[in-house]
C-alpha positions in Angstrom: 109.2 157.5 173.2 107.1 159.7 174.2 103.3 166.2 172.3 105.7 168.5 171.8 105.9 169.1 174.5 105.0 167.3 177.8 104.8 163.1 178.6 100.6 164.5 178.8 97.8 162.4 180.3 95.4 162.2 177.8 92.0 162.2 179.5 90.3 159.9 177.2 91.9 159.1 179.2 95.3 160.3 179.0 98.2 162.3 180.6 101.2 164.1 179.0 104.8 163.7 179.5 106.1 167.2 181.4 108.2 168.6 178.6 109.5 168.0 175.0 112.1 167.9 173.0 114.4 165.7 170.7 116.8 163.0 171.5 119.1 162.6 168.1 118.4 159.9 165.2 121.0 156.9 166.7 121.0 153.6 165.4 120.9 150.9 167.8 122.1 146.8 167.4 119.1 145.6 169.2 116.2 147.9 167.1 113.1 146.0 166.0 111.5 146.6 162.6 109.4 143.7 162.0 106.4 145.5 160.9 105.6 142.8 158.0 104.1 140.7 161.2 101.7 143.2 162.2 98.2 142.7 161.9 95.2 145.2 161.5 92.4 144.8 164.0 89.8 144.5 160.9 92.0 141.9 159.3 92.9 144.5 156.4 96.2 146.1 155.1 97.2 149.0 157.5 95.9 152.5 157.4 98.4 154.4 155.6 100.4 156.3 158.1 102.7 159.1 158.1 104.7 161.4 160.7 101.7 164.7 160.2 98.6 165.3 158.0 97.3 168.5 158.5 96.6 169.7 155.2 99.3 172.3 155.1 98.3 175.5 153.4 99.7 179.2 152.7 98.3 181.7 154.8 96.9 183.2 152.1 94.9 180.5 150.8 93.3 180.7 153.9 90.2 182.3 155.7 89.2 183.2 159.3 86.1 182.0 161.3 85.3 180.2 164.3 86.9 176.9 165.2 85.4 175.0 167.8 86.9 172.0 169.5 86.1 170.4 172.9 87.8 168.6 176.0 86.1 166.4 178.4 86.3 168.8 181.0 87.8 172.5 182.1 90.2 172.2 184.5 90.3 172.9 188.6 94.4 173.7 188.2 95.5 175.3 184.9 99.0 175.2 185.7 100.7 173.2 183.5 103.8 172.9 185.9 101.4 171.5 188.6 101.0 167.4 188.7 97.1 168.5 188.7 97.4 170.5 185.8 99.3 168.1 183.7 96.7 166.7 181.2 95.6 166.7 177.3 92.9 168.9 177.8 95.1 171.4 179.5 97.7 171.1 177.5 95.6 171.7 174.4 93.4 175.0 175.5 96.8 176.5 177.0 99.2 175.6 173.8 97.5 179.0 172.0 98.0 181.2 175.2 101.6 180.3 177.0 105.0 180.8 175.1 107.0 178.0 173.0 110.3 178.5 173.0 111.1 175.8 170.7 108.8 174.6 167.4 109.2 170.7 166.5 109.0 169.5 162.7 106.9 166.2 161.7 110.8 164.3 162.6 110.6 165.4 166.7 113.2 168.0 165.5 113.2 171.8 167.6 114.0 174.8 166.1 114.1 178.1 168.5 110.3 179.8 168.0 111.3 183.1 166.6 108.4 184.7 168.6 110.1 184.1 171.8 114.1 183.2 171.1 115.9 185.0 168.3 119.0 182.5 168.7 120.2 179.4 170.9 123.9 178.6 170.9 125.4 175.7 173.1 128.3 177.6 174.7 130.0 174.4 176.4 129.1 170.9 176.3 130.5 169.4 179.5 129.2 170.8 181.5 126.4 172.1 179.2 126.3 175.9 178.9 123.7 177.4 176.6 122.9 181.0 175.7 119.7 182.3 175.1 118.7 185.6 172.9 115.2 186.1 173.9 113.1 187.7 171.7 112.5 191.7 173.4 109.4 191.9 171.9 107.8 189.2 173.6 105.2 190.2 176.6 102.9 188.9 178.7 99.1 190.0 178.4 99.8 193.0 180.7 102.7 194.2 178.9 105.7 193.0 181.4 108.6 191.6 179.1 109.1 187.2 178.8 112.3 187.6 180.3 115.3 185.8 181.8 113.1 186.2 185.0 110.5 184.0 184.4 113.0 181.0 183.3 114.7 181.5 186.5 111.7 181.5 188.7 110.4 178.3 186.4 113.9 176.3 187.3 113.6 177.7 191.2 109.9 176.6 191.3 111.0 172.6 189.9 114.6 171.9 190.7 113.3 169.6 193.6 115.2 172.2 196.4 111.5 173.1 198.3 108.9 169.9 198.4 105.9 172.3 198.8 105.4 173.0 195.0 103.8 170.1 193.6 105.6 170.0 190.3 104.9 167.1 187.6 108.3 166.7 187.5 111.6 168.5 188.5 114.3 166.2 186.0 114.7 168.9 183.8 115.5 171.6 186.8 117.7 169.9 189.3 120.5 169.5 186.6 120.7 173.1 186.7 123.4 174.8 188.7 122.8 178.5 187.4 121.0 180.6 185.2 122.4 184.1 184.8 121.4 187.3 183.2 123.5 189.0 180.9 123.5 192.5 179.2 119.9 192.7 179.7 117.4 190.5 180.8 116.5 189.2 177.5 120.2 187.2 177.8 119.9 184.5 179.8 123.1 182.0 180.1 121.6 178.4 181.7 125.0 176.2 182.9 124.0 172.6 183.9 125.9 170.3 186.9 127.2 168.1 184.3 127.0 167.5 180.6 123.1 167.4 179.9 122.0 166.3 176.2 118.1 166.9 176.7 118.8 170.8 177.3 116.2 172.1 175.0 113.6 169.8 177.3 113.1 172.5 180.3 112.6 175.2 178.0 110.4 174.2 176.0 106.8 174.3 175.8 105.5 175.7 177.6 109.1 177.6 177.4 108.3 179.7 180.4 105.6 180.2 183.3 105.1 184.3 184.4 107.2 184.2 187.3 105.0 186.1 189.5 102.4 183.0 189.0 104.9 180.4 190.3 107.7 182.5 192.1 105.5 181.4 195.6 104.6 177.7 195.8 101.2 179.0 197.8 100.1 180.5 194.4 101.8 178.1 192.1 99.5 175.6 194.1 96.8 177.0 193.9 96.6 180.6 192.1 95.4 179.2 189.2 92.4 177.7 189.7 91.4 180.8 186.7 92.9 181.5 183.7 94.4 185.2 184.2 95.5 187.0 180.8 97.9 189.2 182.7 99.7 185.8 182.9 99.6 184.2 179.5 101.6 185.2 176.0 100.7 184.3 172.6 98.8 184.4 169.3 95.7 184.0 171.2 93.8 185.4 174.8 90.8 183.6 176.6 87.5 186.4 175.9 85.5 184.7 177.6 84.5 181.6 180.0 80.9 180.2 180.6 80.7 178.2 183.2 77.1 177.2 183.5 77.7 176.2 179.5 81.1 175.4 179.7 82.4 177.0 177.1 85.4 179.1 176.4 85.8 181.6 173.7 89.6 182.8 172.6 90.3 185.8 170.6 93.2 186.7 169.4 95.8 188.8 171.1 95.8 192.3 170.3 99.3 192.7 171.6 100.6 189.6 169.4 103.9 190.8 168.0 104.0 187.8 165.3 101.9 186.9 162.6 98.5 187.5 163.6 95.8 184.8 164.0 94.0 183.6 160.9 90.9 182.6 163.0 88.9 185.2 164.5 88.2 183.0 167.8 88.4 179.3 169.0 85.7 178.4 170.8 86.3 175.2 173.8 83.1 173.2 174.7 83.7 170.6 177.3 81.9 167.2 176.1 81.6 164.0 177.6 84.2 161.5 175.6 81.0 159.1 174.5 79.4 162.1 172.9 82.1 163.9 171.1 81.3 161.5 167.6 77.8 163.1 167.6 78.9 166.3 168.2 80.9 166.3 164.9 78.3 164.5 162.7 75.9 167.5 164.0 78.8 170.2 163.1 78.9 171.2 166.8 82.6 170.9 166.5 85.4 171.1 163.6 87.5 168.5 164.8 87.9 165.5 167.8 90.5 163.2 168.7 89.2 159.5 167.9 91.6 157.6 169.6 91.2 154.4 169.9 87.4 154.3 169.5 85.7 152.2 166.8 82.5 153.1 167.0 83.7 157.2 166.5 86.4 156.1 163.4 83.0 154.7 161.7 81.0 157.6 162.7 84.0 160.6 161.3 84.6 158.1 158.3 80.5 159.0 157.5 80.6 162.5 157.9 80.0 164.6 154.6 82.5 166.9 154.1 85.0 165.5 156.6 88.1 163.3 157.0 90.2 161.6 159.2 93.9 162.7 159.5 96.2 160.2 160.3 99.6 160.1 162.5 102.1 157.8 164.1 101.8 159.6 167.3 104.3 158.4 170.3 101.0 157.6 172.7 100.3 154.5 174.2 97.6 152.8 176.4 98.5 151.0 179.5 97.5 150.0 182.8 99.0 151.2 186.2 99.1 148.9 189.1 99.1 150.8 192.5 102.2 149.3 194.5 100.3 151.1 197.9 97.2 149.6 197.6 95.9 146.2 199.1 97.0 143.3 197.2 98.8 144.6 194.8 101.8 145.5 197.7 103.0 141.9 197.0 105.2 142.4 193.2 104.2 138.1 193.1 100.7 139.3 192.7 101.0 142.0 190.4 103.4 139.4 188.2 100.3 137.2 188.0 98.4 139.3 186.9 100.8 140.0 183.8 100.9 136.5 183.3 97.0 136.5 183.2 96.7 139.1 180.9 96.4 138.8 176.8 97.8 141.9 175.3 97.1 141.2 172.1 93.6 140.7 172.9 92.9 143.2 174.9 94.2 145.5 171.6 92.2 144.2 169.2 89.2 144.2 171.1 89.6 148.0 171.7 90.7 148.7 168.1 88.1 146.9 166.4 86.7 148.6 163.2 89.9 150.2 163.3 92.8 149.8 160.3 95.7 150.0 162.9 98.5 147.5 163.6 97.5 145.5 166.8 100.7 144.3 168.8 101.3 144.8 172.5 103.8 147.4 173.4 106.7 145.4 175.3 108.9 148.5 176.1 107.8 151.2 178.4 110.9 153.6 176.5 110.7 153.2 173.3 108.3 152.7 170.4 107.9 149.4 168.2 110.1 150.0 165.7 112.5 153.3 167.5 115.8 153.1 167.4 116.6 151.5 170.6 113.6 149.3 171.2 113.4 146.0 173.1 111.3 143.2 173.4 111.4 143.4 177.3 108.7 140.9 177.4 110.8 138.3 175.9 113.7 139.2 177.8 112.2 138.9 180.8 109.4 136.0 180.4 107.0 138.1 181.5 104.4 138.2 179.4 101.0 136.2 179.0 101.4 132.6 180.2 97.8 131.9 182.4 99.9 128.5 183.5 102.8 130.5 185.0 99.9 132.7 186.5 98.6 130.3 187.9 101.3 128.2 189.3 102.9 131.1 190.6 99.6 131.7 192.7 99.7 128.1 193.8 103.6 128.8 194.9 102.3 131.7 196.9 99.7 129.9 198.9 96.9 131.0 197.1 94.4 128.4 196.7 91.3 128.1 194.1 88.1 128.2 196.0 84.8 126.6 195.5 83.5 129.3 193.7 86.6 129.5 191.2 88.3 132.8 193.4 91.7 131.9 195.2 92.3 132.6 198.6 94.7 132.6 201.2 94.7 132.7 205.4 91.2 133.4 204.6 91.2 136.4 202.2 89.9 136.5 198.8 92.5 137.4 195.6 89.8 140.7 194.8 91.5 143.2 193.1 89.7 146.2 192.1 89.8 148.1 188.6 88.9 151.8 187.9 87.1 152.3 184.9 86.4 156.2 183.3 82.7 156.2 182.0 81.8 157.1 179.0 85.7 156.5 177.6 85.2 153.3 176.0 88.6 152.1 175.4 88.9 152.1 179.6 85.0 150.0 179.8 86.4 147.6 177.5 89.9 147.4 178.9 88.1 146.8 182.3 85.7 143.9 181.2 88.5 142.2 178.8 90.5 142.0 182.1 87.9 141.1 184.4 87.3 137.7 182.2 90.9 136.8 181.7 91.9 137.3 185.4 88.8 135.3 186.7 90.4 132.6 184.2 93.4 132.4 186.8 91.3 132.6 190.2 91.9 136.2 190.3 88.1 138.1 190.9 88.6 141.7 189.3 86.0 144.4 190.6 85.3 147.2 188.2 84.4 150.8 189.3 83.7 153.5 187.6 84.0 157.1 188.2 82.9 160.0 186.0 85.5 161.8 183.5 85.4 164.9 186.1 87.0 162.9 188.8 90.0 161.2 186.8 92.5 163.5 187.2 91.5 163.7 191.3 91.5 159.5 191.4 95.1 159.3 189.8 96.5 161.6 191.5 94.9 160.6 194.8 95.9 157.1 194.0 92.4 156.4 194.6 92.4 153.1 192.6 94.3 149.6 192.7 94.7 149.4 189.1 93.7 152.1 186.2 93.8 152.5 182.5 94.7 155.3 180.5 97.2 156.8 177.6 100.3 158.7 178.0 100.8 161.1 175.2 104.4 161.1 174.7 107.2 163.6 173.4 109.6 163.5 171.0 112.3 163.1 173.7 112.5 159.5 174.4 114.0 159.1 177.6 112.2 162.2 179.2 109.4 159.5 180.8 111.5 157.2 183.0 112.7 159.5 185.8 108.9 161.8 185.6 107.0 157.9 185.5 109.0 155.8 187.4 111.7 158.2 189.7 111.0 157.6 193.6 108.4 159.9 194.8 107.7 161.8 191.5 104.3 163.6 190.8 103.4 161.2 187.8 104.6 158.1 189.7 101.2 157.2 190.0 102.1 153.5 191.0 104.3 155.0 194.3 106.3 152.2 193.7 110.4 152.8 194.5 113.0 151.5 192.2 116.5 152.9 193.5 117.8 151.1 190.8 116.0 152.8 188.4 116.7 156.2 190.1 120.4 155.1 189.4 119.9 154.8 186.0 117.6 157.7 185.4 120.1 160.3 186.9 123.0 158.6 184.5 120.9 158.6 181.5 120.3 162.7 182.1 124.1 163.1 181.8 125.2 160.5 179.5 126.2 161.7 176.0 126.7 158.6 174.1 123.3 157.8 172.3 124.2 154.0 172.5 125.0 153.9 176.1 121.6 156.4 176.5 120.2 153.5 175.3 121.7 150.8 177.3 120.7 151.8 180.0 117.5 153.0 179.2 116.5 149.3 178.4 118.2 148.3 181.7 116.0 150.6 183.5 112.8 148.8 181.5 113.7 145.3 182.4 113.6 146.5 186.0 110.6 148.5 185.7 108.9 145.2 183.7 110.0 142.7 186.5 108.8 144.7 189.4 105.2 145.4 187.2 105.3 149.5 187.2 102.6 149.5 184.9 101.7 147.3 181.8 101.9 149.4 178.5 99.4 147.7 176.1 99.6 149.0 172.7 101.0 152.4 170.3 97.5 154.2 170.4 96.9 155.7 166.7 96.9 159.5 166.5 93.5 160.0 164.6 91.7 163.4 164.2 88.6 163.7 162.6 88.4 167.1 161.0 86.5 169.4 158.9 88.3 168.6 155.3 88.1 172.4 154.3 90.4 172.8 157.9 94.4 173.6 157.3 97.4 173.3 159.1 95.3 171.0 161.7 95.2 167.5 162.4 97.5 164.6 163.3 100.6 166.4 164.1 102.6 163.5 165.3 105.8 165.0 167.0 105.2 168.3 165.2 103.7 171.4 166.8 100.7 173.2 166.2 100.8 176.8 164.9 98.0 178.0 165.9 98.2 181.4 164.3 98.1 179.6 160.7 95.4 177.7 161.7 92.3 178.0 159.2 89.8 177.1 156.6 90.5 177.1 153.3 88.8 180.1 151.1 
């Protein structure tokens, strides 16, 4: 379910899935399509919405300038292998600067990048042997060839053999049982353990790290805490960093070997998420990610001169429920609170003003409407009942108090939720659940910590329960061993599912798309029952953009090119 190409934390807040691909069209018994019974938040037909709008123009219709963009904040840990570097933000400066070894269409489909791989061919299926022809003319900013090197010291650095780097994720690397040069070190043979279907997924984007950068897990740690041009490859270069401004300034490469940029530079601000809207109404910025924010859709949808482009993206908003911390150890509690929690208002609350479809998401694999989706919900019961909430807290021992809160052996049923200020979707998300869980005796605390220190709270699992959006890839299954494997980076929850690490490690292997699938939605009724996390709704891809802007926008599944990127003359 889940930009080409990691599952990405968007920090609005969200996080990205650790690397990208394509799982192949399958049709599956059990798929939903009952879109007719959606419902817009504003009550109105849906916005119309298709797989990319970027306004896709010729080169040569196109001119150069400045493009500037912004993130919420620069980052303390560029590397996107890292579990701390592993967000939107990242993701989105670094997508200009590191190689792609794979380009996706608007359908989730990779092709090898010419830049980097002349040719791919899939020597042996089981077990999987593929060949890569890189291409000889791709360097790093220092000159030193993108080599055969660097995807061995990437696999070393992830397949899970030495604990002390702190990968996002290490699913794509532990299947590996060799990767061997060939005539030169531009042909690289990767064999797998077994038959792997997801192969393209490792490689993808970012296809390769420099290998000095990540070779040592001291440095992969923390030896980039800079961005260091010796180490990056492609169309564009960082020229310069501000920090007292916060501003970064890219120019493009002078040792680009493929088409060169259109735009002269792209210039980064960092801006707080509640101030972004302004920003483009002012023209400090070309071109912001609404999400799911109201008041900024109305805002963009005034702006002279400007439009909103509009995707199906594979991102969704959820909550996660830290299995660690206080009450939430006991799975009977976190099942209450499920049972306490309206979905479907929660959605249209934060969607408001918004044409989008508002339905909770009732599959943590796969998208309303994929091939392969479940209504895990209904399949397992849990879903929003406040009288099962409630008489499942009276089964417990917990008993309603004079003041309306339950306890029990005298403790009070206070949970705590982490809110990110100034991200709207989150402050709403935390006061919608703070009345509905006080409806069942539960007393929900909100605090709130600053966009700077979200990245440090989730991965500190500094917080009971958090909200935020996972920005997904166009492989599918990629998510459930990164999000829900025992003692994985992104398990934010720390919760341990063996049987879910059963079924992660046969879903890597397995071949059959249906039985991919089977066991996929096994996995999902284990990870509902046990309360993971909550996903909440498909959060629209909406950018608001600069209408003269080409081959920019919603890319859906697709990739950005960012040497074609450009105004129109």
């Amino acid at each position: 379910m889940k930009n080409p190409c990691s599952l990405l934390l968007l920090i609005a807040s969200m996080f990205v899935l650790a690397s990208c691909g394509k799982e192949e069209d399958s049709s599956a018994s059990n798929a939903a399509d009952d879109s007719d019974s959606l419902q817009t938040s504003s009550g109105s037909q849906p916005i119309s919405v298709t797989a990319q709008d970027i306004n896709p123009q010729e080169r040569s219709a196109l001119t150069g300038g400045e493009l500037t963009l912004s993130v919420s904040s620069f980052a303390e840990n560029w590397n996107p292998m890292h579990v701390d570097g592993n967000n939107r933000d990242n993701s989105d400066i670094l997508s200009s600067m590191l190689p792609a070894f794979f380009l996706f269409d608007e359908a989730g489909v990779p092709t090898p990048n010419p830049d980097y791989v002349l040719s791919v061919e899939v020597v042996r299926e089981d077990p999987t042997e593929v060949r890569y022809k890189l291409n000889p003319d791709a360097v790093w900013g220092d000159g030193s060839p993108v080599d055969g090197e660097d995807m061995i010291a990437k696999w070393k650095a992830c397949n899970g053999d030495n604990p002390e780097f702190s990968c996002v994720s290490t699913e794509h690397y532990e299947p590996i049982a060799s990767i061997v040069l060939g005539e030169d070190k531009a042909d690289v043979t990767v064999t797998y353990k077994s038959s792997f279907p997801d192969w393209s997924q490792g490689f993808s984007s970012p296809g390769v790290i420099r290998a000095e950068s990540i070779m040592d897990a001291e440095v992969f740690n923390g030896g980039w805490s800079e961005l260091n041009n010796d180490w990056l490859s492609g169309p564009f270069k960082v020229g310069s960093f501000d920090e007292t401004q916060q501003v970064m300034t890219l120019i493009p490469n002078q040792d680009w070997w493929g088409e060169s940029p259109v735009l002269e530079s792209i210039v980064w601000r960092a801006i707080a998420p509640d101030a972004v809207a302004q920003a483009f109404a002012n023209r400090e910025i070309d071109a912001f990610d609404i999400g799911s924010d109201p008041d900024a859709y109305q805002r963009a949808s005034r702006v002279e001169n400007a439009q909103v482009r509009k995707a199906g993206g594979p991102n969704f908003r959820h909550f996660t429920f830290n299995s660690k911390a206080g009450l939430l150890q006991d799975v009977t509690i976190r099942q209450a609170v499920v049972y306490g929690l309206d979905r479907q208002s929660i959605a249209a609350s934060d969607l408001a003003g918004i044409d989008w479809p508002v339905k909770p998401l009732n599959n943590h694999v796969f998208l309303q409407g994929q091939a392969g989706f479940v209504d895990t919900a209904s399949v397992t019961g849990l879903d929003y009942n406040p009288e099962k909430a409630r008489a499942l807290l009276d089964e417990a021992g917990w008993i309603v108090g004079d003041d309306g809160v339950r306890e029990k052996d005298n403790q009070k049923l206070v949970l705590r939720f982490t809110q990110v200020a100034t991200v709207k979707a989150s402050e709403n998300e935390a006061l919608q659940a703070q009345s509905m869980l006080k409806d069942i005796g539960i007393q929900l605390d909100i605090v709130t910590v600053p966009v700077s220190r979200f990245g440090p709270t989730l991965t500190g699992h500094e917080f009971e329960i958090i909200a935020f959006s996972w920005i997904g890839t166009p492989y599918p299954f990629s998510g459930i061993k990164q999000l829900y494997g025992t003692g994985s980076g992104s398990n934010f929850a720390q919760l341990s599912m063996p049987e879910v690490d059963e079924l992660a490690e046969q879903i890597a292997f397995e071949i059959d798309p249906e039985k991919r699938i089977a066991l996929a939605n096994k996995a999902d009724e284990i990870i509902w029952t046990n309360v993971h996390t909550l996903p909440l709704y498909q959060r629209p891809e909406l950018i608001a953009v600069r209408s003269d802007l080409a081959n920019y926008g919603a890319f859906g599944l697709s990739s950005v090119q960012w040497e074609n990127v450009g105004f129109m003359k």
